[in-house]
C-alpha angles and dihedrals in degrees: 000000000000103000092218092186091065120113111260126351144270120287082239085070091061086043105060088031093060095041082054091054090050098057094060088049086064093045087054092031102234133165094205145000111215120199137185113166130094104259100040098050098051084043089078104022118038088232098153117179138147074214088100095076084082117087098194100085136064122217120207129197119174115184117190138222086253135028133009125321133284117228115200105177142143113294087245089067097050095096095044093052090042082067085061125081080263113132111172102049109181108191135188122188095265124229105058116132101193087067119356102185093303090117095046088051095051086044097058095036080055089049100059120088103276098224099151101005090231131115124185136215143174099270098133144061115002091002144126139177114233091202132075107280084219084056086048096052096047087052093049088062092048101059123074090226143074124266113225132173123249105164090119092052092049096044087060092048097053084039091078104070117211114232090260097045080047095051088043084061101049090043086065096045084050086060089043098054095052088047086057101042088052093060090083092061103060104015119110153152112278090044124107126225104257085047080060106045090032078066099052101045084058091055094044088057100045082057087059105259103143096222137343103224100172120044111144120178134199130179142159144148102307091346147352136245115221135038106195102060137077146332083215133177094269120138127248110236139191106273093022127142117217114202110188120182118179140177113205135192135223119161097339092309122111137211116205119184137118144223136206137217144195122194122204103346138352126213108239081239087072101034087061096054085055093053084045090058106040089046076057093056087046090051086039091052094049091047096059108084119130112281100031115097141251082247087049087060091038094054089043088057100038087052088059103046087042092062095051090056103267109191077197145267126279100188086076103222137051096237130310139215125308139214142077092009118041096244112040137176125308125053129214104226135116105273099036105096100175107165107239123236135187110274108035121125123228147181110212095207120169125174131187127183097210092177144020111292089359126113123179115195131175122181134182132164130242142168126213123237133183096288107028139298146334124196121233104182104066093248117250129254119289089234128037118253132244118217107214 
């Protein structure tokens, strides 16, 4: 039996991920794919490293139209690829400005059977190079093929989440969860709300998430109105509304959900946008089934929060996709569209201001099989609580 809480996967998931890969080559007839952020380079390799807080250096994975990936990366990184299912590791001494990989990598896309004379590389939508565009555009003189954009093509392949990709999510919603259901215990009047959140990073590691890289707090007398900022200094007060959203991290794999509280006392005003919120996550829920749509689940949701006398939402979409980065492709909003397919991870996230200055959000993760839908943050509680 496959041992899902292990570090790392099978050689059999790079496999399949790079014949996959492959394939679409052969729909955009392409001769490479050539990668150089984070995500996308441990995607098909296992290469797994804090290393990529420095800037300084730029990582290159080509992966061909046949065979297993080339890895062209600084010489500090050789021992730690050779660890992968990578087999052919080409170095430089990195840094070195004058050229920083860019002619190894030409080299190796020359070297490659020019059947369609094309390579493509993330340039689009939800992109970004990790390499100087001057270095890019060097390179791009320097190879005898066309550089087209496939970040689409790779977002919807990342999009579909292998059963072991899909059990590393719901393991650290599992940590998550007990970080969360713990808040009630120590939170009080009188914190602030990095006392609060400091607390629950530490829980959330003694449960075994690696790091918590995203927790944001908001909080104000009977709401709060933002939910990207803090946590700050400020004070919890009686009658206040805490509002904490975290993405947390085991083995290269994010949660991202949120919980509300009230201390003290809540106005019925309040406790109703929560009921509002958390009805949205249930239509949401319903709504997303292979075959419906992002928008499905957005118009399921917006329905909802109409009806309970939503002034708007400001975040701009209902929840988006989940997996190796905290916000994936797609997105829940009203013009998307994206088809759902088993195996695709999402946050159901809607959000509602229901009066000036007050915003009320509930999140929770979910993944999409063959007849419907399964929760993987334990789901919050059907009324907010109130923190004594």
């Amino acid at each position: 039996m496959t041992n899902y809480l292990q570090r790392g996967f099978e050689t059999s998931e790079f496999e399949h991920r790079t014949a996959r890969a492959q394939k679409v080559m052969h729909e955009m007839k392409l001769d490479a794919m050539i990668f150089t952020t984070e995500p996308n380079v441990r995607y098909f390799t296992g290469f797994h490293t804090q290393f990529w807080h420095s800037p300084t250096r730029p990582w290159f994975v080509v992966v061909p139209a046949e065979g297993k990936p080339i890895a062209i990366i600084p010489e500090i990184g050789a021992s730690g690829m050779a660890g992968t299912w990578v087999e052919n590791i080409i170095t430089w001494p990195s840094p070195r400005p004058e050229d920083d990989g860019i002619s190894l990598v030409a080299s190796a896309l020359n070297s490659l059977p020019c059947r369609h004379g094309r390579v493509g590389a993330t340039l689009g939508i939800e992109s970004h190079l990790r390499m100087p565009v001057n270095n890019y555009l060097k390179l791009t003189t320097m190879v005898k093929k066309e550089f087209v954009d496939v970040s689409l093509a790779m977002h919807e392949l990342r999009q579909i989440k292998s059963q072991a990709e899909i059990e590393k999510t719901r393991e650290i919603c599992r940590i998550t969860n007990v970080g969360f259901n713990k808040i009630p215990d120590y939170a009080r009047a009188g914190m602030t709300e990095r006392e609060i959140c400091k607390q629950f990073r530490i829980d959330m590691l003694l449960e075994g998430a690696d790091e918590c890289p995203y927790i944001i707090a908001g909080s104000g007398p009977d709401g709060y109105d933002s939910i990207i900022m803090g946590p700050t200094d400020r004070i919890i007060e009686e009658g206040d509304v805490l509002i904490i959203d975290t993405g947390a991290v085991r083995d290269g794999y994010f949660s991202d959900f949120d919980r509300n509280w009230a201390f003290g006392n809540a106005s019925e005003e309040t406790k109703a946008a929560y009921r509002a919120t958390y009805e949205a996550t249930t239509k949401g829920f319903e709504a997303a089934r292979p075959g419906a749509t992002t928008t499905d689940i957005y118009n399921a949701m917006w329905k909802v929060l109409e009806a309970n006398g939503a002034l708007g939402n400001d975040v701009g979409r209902l929840g988006h996709g989940l997996g190796m980065e905290l916000t994936e492709r797609p997105s829940n909003t009203a013009t998307d569209n994206t088809v759902l397919k088993p195996g695709m991870v999402m946050t159901l996230e809607p959000g509602m201001v229901y009066a000036p200055g007050k915003s009320m959000v509930h999140e929770e993760n979910i993944v999409i099989t063959e007849d419907g839908a399964e929760w993987l943050s334990e789901r919050a509680e059907p009324e907010l609580i109130v923190i004594s």
